[in-house]
PDB file of N, H, CA, C and O in Angstrom:
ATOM      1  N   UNK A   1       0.835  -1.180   0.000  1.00  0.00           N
ATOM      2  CA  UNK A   1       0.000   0.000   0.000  1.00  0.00           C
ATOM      3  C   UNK A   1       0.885   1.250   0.000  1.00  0.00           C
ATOM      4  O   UNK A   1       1.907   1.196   0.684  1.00  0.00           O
ATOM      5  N   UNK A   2       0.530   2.741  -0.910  1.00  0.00           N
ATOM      6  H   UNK A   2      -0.300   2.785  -1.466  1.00  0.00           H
ATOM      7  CA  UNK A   2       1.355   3.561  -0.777  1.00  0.00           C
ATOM      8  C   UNK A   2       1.089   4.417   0.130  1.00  0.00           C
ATOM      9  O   UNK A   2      -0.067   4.453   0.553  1.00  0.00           O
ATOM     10  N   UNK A   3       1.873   5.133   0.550  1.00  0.00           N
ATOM     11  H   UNK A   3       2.812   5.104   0.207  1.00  0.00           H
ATOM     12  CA  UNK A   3       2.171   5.787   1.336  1.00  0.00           C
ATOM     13  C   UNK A   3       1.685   7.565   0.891  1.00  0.00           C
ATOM     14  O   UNK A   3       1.754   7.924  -0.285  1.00  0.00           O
ATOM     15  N   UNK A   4       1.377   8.196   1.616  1.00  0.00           N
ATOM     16  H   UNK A   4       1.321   7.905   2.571  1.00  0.00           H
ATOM     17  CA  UNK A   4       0.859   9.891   1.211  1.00  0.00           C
ATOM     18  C   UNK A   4       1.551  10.812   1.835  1.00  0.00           C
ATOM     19  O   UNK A   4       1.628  10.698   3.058  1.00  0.00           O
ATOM     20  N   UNK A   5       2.045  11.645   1.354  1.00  0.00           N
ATOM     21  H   UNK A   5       1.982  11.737   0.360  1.00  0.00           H
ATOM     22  CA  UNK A   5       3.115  12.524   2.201  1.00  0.00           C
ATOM     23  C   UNK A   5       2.738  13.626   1.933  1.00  0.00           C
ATOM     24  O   UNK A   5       1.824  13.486   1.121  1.00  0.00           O
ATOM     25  N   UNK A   6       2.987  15.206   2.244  1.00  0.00           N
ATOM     26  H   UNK A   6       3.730  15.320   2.904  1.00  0.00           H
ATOM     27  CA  UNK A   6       3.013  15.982   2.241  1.00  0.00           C
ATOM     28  C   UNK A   6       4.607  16.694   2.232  1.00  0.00           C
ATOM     29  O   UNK A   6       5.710  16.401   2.693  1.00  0.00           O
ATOM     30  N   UNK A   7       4.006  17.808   1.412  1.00  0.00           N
ATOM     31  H   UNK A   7       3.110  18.046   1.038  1.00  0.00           H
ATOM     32  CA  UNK A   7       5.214  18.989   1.309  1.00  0.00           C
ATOM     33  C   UNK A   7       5.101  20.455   1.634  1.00  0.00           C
ATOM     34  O   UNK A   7       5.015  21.219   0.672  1.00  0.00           O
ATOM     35  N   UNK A   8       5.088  20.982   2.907  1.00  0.00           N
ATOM     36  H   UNK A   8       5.158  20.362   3.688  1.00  0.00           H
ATOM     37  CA  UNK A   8       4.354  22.365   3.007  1.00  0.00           C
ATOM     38  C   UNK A   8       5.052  23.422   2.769  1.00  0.00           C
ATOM     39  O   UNK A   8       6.174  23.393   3.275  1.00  0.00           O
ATOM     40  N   UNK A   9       4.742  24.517   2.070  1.00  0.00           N
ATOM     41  H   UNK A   9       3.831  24.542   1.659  1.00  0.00           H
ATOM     42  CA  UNK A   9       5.673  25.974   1.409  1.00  0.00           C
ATOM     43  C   UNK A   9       4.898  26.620   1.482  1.00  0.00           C
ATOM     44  O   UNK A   9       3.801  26.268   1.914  1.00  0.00           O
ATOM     45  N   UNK A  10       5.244  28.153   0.978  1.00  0.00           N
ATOM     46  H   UNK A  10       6.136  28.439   0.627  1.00  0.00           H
ATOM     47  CA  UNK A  10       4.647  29.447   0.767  1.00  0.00           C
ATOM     48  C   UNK A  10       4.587  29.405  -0.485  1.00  0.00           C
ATOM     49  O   UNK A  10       3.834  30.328  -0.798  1.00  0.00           O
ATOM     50  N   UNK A  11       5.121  28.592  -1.901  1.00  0.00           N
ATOM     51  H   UNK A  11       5.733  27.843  -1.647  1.00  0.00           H
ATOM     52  CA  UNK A  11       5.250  28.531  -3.021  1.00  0.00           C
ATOM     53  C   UNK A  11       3.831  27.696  -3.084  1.00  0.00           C
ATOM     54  O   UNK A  11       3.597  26.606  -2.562  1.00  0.00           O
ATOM     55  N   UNK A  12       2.835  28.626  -3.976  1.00  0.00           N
ATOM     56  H   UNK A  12       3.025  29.512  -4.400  1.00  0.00           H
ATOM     57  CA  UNK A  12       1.837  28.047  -4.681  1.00  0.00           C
ATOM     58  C   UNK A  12       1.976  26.654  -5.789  1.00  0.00           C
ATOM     59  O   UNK A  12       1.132  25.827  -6.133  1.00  0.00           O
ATOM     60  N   UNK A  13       3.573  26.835  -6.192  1.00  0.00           N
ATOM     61  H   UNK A  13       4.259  27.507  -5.913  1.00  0.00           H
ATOM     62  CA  UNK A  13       3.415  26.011  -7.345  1.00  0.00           C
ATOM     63  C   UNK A  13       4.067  24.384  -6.332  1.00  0.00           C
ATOM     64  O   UNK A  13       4.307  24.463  -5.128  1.00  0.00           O
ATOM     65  N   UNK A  14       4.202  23.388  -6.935  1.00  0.00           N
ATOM     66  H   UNK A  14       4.007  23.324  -7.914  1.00  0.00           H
ATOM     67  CA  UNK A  14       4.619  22.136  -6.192  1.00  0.00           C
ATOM     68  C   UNK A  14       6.131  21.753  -6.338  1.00  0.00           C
ATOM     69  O   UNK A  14       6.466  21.514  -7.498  1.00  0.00           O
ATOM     70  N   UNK A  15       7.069  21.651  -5.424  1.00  0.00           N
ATOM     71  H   UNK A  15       6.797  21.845  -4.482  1.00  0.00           H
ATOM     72  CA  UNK A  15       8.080  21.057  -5.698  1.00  0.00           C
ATOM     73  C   UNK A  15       8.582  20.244  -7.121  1.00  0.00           C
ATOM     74  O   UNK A  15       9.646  20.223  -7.740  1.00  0.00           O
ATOM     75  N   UNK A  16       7.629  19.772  -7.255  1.00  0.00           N
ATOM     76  H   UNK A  16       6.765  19.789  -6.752  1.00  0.00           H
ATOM     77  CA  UNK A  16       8.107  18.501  -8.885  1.00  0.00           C
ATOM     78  C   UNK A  16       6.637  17.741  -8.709  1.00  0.00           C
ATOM     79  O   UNK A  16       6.046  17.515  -7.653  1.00  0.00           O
ATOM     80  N   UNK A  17       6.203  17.397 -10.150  1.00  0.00           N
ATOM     81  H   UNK A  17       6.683  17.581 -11.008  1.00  0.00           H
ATOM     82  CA  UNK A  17       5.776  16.103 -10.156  1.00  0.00           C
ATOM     83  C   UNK A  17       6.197  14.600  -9.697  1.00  0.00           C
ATOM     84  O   UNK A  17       5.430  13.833  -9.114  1.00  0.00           O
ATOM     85  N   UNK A  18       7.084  14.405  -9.934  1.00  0.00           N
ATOM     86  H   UNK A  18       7.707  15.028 -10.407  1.00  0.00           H
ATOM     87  CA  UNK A  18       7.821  13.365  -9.309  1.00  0.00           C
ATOM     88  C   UNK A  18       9.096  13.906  -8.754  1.00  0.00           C
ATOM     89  O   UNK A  18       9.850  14.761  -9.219  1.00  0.00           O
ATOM     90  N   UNK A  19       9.148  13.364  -7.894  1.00  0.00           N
ATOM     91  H   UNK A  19       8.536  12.669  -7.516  1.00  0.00           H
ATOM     92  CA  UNK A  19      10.192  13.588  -6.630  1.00  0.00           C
ATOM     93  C   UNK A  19      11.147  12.077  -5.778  1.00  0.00           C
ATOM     94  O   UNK A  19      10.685  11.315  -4.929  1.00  0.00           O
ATOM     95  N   UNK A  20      12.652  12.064  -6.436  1.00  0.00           N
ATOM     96  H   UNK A  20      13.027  12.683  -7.126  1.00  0.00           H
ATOM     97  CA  UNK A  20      12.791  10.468  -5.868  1.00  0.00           C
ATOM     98  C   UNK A  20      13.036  10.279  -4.703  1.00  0.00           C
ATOM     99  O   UNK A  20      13.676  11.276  -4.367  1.00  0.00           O
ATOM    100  N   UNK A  21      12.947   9.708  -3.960  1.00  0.00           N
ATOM    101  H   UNK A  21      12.428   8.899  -4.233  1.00  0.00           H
ATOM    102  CA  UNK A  21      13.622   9.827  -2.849  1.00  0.00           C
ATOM    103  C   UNK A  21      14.839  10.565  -2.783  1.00  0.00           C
ATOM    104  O   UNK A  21      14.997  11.423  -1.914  1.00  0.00           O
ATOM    105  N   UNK A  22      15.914  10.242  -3.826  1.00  0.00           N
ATOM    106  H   UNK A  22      15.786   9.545  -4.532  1.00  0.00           H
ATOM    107  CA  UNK A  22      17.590  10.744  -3.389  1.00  0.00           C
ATOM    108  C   UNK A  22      17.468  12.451  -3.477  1.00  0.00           C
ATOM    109  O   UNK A  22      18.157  13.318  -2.941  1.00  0.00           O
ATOM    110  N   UNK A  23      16.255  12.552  -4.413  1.00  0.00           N
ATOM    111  H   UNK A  23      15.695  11.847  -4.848  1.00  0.00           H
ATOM    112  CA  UNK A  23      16.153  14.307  -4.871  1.00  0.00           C
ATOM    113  C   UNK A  23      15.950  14.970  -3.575  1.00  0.00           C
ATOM    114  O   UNK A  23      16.530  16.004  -3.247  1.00  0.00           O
ATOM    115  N   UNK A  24      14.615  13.966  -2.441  1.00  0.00           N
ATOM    116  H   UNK A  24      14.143  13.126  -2.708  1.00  0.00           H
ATOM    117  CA  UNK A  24      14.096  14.862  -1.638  1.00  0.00           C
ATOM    118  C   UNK A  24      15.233  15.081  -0.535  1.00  0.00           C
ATOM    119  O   UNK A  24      15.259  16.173   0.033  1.00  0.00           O
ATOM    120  N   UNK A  25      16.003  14.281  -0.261  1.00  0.00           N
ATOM    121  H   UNK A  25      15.982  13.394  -0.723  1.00  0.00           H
ATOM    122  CA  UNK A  25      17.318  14.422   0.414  1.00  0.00           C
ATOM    123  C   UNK A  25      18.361  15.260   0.223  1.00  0.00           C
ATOM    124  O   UNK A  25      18.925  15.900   1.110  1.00  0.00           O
ATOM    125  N   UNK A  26      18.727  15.259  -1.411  1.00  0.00           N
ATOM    126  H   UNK A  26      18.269  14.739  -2.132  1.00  0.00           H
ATOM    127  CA  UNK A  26      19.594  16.288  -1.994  1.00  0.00           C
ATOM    128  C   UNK A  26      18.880  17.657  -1.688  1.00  0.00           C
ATOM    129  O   UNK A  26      19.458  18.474  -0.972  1.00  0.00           O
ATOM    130  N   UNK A  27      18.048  17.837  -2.040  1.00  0.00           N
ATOM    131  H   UNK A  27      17.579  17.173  -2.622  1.00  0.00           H
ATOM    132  CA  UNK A  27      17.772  19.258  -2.471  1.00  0.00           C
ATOM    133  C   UNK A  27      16.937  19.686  -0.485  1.00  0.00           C
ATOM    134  O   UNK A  27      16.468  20.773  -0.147  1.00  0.00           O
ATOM    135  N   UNK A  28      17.010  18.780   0.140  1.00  0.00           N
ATOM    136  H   UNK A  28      17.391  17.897  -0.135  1.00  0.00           H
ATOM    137  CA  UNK A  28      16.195  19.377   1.600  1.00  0.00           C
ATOM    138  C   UNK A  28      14.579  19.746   1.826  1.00  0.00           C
ATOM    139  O   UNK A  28      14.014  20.577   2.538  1.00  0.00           O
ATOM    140  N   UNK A  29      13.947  18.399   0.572  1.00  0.00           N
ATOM    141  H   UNK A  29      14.406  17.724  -0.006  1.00  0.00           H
ATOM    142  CA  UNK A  29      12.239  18.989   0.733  1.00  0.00           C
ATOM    143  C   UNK A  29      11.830  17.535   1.744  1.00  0.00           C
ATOM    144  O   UNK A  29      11.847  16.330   1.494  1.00  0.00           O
ATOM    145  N   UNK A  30      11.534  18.191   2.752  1.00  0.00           N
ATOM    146  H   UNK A  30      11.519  19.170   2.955  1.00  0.00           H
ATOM    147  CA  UNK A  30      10.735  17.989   4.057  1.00  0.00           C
ATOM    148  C   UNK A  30       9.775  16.893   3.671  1.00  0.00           C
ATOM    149  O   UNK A  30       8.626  17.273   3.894  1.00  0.00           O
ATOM    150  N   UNK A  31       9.820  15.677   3.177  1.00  0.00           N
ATOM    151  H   UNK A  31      10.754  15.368   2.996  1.00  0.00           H
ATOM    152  CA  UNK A  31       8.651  14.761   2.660  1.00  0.00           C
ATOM    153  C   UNK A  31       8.707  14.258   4.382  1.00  0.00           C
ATOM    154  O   UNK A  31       9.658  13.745   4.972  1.00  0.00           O
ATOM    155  N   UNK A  32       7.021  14.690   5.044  1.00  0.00           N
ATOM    156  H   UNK A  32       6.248  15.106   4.565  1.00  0.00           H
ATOM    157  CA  UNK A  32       5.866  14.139   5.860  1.00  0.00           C
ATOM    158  C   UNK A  32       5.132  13.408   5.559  1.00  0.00           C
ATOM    159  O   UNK A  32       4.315  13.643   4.669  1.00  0.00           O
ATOM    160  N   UNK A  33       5.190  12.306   6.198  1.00  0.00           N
ATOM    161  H   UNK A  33       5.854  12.115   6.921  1.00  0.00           H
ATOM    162  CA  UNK A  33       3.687  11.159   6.203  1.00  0.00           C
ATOM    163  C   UNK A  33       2.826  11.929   6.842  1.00  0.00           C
ATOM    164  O   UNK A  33       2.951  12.626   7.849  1.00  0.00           O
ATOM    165  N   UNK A  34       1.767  11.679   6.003  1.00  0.00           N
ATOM    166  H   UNK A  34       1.666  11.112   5.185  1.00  0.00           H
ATOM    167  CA  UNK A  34       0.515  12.330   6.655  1.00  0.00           C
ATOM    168  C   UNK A  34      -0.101  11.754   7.885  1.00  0.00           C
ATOM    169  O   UNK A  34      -0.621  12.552   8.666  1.00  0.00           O
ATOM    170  N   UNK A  35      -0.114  10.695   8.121  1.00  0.00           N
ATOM    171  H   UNK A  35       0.308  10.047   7.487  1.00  0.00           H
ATOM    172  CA  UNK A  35      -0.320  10.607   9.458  1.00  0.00           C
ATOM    173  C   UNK A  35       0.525  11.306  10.515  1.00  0.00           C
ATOM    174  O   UNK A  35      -0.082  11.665  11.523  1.00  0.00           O
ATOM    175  N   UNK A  36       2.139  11.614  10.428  1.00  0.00           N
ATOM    176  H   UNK A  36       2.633  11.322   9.609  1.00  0.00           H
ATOM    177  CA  UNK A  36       2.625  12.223  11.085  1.00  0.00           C
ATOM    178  C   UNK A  36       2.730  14.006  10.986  1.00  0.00           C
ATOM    179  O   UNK A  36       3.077  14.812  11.849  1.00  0.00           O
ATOM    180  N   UNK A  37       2.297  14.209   9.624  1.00  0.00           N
ATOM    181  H   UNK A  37       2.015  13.555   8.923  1.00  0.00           H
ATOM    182  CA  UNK A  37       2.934  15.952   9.267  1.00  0.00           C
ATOM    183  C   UNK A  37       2.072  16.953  10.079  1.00  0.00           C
ATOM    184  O   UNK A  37       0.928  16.863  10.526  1.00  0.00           O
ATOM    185  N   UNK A  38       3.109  18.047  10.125  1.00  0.00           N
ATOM    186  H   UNK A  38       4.038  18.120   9.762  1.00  0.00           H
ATOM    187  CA  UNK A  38       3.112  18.635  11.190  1.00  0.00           C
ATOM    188  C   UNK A  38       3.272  19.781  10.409  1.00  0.00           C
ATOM    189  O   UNK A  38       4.125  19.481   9.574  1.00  0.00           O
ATOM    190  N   UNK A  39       2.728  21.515  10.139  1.00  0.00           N
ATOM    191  H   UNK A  39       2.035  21.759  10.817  1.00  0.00           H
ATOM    192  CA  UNK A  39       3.194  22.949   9.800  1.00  0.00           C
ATOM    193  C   UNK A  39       3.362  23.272  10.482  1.00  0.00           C
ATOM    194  O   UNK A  39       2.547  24.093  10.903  1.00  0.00           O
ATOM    195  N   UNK A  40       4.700  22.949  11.389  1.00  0.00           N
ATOM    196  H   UNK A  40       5.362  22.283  11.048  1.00  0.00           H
ATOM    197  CA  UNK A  40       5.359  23.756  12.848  1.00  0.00           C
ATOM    198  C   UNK A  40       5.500  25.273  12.131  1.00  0.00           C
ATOM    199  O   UNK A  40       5.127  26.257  12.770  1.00  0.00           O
ATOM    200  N   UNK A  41       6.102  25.432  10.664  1.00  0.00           N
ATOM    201  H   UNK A  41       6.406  24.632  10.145  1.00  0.00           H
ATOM    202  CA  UNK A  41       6.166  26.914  10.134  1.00  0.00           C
ATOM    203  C   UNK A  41       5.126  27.750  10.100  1.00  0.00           C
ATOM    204  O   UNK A  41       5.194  28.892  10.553  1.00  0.00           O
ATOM    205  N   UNK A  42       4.221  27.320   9.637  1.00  0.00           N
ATOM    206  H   UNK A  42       4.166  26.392   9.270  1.00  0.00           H
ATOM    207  CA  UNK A  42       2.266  27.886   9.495  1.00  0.00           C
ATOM    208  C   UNK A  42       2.707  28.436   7.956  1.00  0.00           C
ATOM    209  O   UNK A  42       2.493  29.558   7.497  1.00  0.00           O
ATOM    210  N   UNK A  43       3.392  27.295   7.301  1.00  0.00           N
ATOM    211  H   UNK A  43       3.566  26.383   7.675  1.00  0.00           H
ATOM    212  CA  UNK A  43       3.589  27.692   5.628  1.00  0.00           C
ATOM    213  C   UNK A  43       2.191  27.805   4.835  1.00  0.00           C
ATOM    214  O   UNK A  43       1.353  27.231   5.531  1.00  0.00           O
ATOM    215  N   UNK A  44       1.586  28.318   3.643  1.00  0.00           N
ATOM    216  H   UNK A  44       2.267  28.784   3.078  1.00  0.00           H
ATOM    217  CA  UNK A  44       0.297  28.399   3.208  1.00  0.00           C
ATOM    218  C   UNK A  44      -0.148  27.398   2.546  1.00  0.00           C
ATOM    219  O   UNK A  44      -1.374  27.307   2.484  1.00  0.00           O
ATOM    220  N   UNK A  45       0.561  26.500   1.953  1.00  0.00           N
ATOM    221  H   UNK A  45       1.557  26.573   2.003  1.00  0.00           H
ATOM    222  CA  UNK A  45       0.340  25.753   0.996  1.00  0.00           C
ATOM    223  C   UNK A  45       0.912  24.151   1.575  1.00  0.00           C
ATOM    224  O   UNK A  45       1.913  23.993   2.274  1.00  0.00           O
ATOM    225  N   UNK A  46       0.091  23.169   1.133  1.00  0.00           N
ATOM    226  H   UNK A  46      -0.722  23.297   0.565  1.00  0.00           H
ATOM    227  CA  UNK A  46       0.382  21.778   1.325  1.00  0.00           C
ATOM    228  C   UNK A  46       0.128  21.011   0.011  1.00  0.00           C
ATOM    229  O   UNK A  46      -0.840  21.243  -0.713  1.00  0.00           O
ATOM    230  N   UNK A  47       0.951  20.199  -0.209  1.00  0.00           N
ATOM    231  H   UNK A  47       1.737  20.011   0.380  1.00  0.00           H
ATOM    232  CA  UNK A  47       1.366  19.764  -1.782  1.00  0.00           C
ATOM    233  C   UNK A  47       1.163  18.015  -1.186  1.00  0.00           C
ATOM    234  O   UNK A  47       1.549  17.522  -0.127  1.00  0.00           O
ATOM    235  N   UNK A  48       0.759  17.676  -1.802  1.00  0.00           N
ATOM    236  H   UNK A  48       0.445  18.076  -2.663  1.00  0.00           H
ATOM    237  CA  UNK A  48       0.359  16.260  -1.395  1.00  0.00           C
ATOM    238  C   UNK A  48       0.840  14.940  -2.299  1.00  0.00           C
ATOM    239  O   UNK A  48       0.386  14.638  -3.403  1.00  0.00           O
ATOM    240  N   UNK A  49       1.544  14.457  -1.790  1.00  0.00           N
ATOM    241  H   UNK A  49       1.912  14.702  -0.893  1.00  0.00           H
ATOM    242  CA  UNK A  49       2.453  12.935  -2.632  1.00  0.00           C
ATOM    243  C   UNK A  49       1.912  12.287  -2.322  1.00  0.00           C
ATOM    244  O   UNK A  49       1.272  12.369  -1.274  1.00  0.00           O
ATOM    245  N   UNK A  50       1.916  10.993  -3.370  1.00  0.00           N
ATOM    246  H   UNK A  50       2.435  10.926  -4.221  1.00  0.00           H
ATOM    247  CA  UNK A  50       2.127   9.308  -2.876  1.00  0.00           C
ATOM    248  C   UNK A  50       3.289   8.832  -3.505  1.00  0.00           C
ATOM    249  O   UNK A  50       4.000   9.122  -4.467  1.00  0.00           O
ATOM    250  N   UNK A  51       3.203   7.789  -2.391  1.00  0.00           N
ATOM    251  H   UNK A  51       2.625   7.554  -1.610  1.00  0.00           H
ATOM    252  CA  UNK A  51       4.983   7.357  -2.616  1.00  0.00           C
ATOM    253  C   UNK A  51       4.632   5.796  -3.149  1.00  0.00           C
ATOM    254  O   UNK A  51       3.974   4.953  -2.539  1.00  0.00           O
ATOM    255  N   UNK A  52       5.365   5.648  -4.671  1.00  0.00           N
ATOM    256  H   UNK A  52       5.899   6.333  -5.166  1.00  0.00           H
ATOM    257  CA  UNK A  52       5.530   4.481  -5.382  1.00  0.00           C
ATOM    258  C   UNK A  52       6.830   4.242  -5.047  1.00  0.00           C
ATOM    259  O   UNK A  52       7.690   5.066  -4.736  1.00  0.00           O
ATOM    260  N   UNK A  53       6.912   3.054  -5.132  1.00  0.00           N
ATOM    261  H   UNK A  53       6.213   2.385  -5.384  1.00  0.00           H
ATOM    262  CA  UNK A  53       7.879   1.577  -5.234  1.00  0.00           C
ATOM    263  C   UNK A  53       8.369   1.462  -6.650  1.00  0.00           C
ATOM    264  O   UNK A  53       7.533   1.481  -7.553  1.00  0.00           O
ATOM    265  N   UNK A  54       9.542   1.354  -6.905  1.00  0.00           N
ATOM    266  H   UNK A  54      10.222   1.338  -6.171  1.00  0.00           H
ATOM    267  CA  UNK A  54      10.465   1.466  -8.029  1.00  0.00           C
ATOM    268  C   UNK A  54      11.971   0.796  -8.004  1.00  0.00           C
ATOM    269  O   UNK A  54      12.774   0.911  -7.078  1.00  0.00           O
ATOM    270  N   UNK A  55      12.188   0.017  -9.324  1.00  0.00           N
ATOM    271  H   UNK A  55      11.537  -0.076 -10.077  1.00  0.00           H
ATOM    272  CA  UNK A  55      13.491  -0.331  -8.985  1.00  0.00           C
ATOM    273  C   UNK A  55      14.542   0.118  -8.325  1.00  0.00           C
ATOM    274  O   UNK A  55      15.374  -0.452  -7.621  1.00  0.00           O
ATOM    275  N   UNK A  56      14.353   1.514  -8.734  1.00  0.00           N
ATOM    276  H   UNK A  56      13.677   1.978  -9.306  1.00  0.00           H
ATOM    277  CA  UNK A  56      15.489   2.399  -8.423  1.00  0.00           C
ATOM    278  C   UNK A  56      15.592   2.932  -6.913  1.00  0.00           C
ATOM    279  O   UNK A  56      16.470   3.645  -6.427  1.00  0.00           O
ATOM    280  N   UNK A  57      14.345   2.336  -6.252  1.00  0.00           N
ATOM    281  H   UNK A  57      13.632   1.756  -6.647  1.00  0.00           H
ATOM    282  CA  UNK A  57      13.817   3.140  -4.955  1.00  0.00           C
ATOM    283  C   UNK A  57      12.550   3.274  -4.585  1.00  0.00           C
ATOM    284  O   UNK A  57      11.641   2.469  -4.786  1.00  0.00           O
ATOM    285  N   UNK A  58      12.479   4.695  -3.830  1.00  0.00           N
ATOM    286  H   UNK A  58      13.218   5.348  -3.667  1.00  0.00           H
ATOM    287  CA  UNK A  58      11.097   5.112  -4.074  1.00  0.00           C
ATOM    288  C   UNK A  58      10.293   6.796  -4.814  1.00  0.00           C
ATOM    289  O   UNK A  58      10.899   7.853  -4.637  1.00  0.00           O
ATOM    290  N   UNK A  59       9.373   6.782  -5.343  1.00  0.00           N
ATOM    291  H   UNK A  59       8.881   5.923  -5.487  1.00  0.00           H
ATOM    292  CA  UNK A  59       9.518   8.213  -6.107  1.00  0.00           C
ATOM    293  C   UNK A  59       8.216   8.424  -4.986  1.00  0.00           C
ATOM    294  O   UNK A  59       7.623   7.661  -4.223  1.00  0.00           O
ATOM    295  N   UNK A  60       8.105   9.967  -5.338  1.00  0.00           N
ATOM    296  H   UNK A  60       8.586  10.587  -5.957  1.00  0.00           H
ATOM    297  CA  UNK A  60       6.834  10.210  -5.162  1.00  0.00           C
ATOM    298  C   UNK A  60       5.926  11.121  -5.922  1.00  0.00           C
ATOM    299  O   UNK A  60       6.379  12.221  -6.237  1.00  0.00           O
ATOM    300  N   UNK A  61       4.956  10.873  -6.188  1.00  0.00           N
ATOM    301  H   UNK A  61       4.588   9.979  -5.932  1.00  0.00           H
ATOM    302  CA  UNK A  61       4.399  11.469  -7.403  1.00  0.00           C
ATOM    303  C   UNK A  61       2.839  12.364  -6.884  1.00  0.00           C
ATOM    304  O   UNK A  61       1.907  12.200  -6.097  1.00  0.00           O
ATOM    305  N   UNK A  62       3.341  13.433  -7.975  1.00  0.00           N
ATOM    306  H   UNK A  62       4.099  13.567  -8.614  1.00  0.00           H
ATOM    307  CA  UNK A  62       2.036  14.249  -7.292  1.00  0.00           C
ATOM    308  C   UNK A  62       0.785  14.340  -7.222  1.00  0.00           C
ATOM    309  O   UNK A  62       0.370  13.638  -8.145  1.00  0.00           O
ATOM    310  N   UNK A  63      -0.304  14.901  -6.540  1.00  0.00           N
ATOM    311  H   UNK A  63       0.033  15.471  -5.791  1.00  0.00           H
ATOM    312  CA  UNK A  63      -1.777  14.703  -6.286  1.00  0.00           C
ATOM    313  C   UNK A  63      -2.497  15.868  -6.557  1.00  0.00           C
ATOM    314  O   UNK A  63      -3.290  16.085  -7.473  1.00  0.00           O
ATOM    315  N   UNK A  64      -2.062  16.707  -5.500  1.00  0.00           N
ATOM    316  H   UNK A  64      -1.418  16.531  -4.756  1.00  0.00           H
ATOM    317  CA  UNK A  64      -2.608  17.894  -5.831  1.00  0.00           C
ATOM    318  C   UNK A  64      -2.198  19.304  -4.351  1.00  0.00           C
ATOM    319  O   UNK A  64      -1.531  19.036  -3.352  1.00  0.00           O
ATOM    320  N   UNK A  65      -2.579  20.160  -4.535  1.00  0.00           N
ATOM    321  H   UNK A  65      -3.121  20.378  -5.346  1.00  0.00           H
ATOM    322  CA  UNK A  65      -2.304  21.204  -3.812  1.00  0.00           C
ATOM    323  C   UNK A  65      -3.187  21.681  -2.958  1.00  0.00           C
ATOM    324  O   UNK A  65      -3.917  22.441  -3.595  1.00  0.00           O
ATOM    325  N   UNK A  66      -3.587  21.625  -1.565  1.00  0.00           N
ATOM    326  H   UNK A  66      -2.994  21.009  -1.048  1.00  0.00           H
ATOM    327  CA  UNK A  66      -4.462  22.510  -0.785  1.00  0.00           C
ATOM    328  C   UNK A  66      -3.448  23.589   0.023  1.00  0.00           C
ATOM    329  O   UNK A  66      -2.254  23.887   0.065  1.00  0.00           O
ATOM    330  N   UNK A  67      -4.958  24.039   0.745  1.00  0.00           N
ATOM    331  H   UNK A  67      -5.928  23.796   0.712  1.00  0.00           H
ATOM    332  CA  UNK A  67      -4.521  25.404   1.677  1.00  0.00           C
ATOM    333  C   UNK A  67      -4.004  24.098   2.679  1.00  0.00           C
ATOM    334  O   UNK A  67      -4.320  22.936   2.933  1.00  0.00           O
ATOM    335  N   UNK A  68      -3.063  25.047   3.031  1.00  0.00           N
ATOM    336  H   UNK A  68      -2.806  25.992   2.825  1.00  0.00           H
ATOM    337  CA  UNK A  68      -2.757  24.399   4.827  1.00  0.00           C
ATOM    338  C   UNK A  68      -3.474  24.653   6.146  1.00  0.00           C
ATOM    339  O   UNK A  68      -3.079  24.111   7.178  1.00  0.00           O
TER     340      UNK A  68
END
């Protein structure tokens, strides 16, 4: 079963459509499980993943954008 994460910013637009794991590490985007995520910042925007299973790893691919 996949997994749903969140990405919260002040940027309206979304990090990436797909996002691999090694990217979200390299580049420092905050991927939250939604059962756990938390806007300790009170950022405006929440960008919403699910996380696929892939040879290479895991990606996560995008859903859609709400208010936070």
């Amino acid at each position: 079963m996949e997994k749903i994460y969140v990405v919260y910013s002040d940027n309206v637009g979304c990090p990436g459509e797909v996002i691999s794991s090694d990217l979200a590490i390299e580049a420092g985007i905050d991927m939250q499980e939604k059962v756990e995520a938390e806007n300790e910042q009170g950022l405006r925007y929440a960008h919403w993943y699910e996380e696929k299973e892939t040879e290479y790893g895991f990606e996560y691919h995008y859903l859609n954008t709400t208010n936070a």
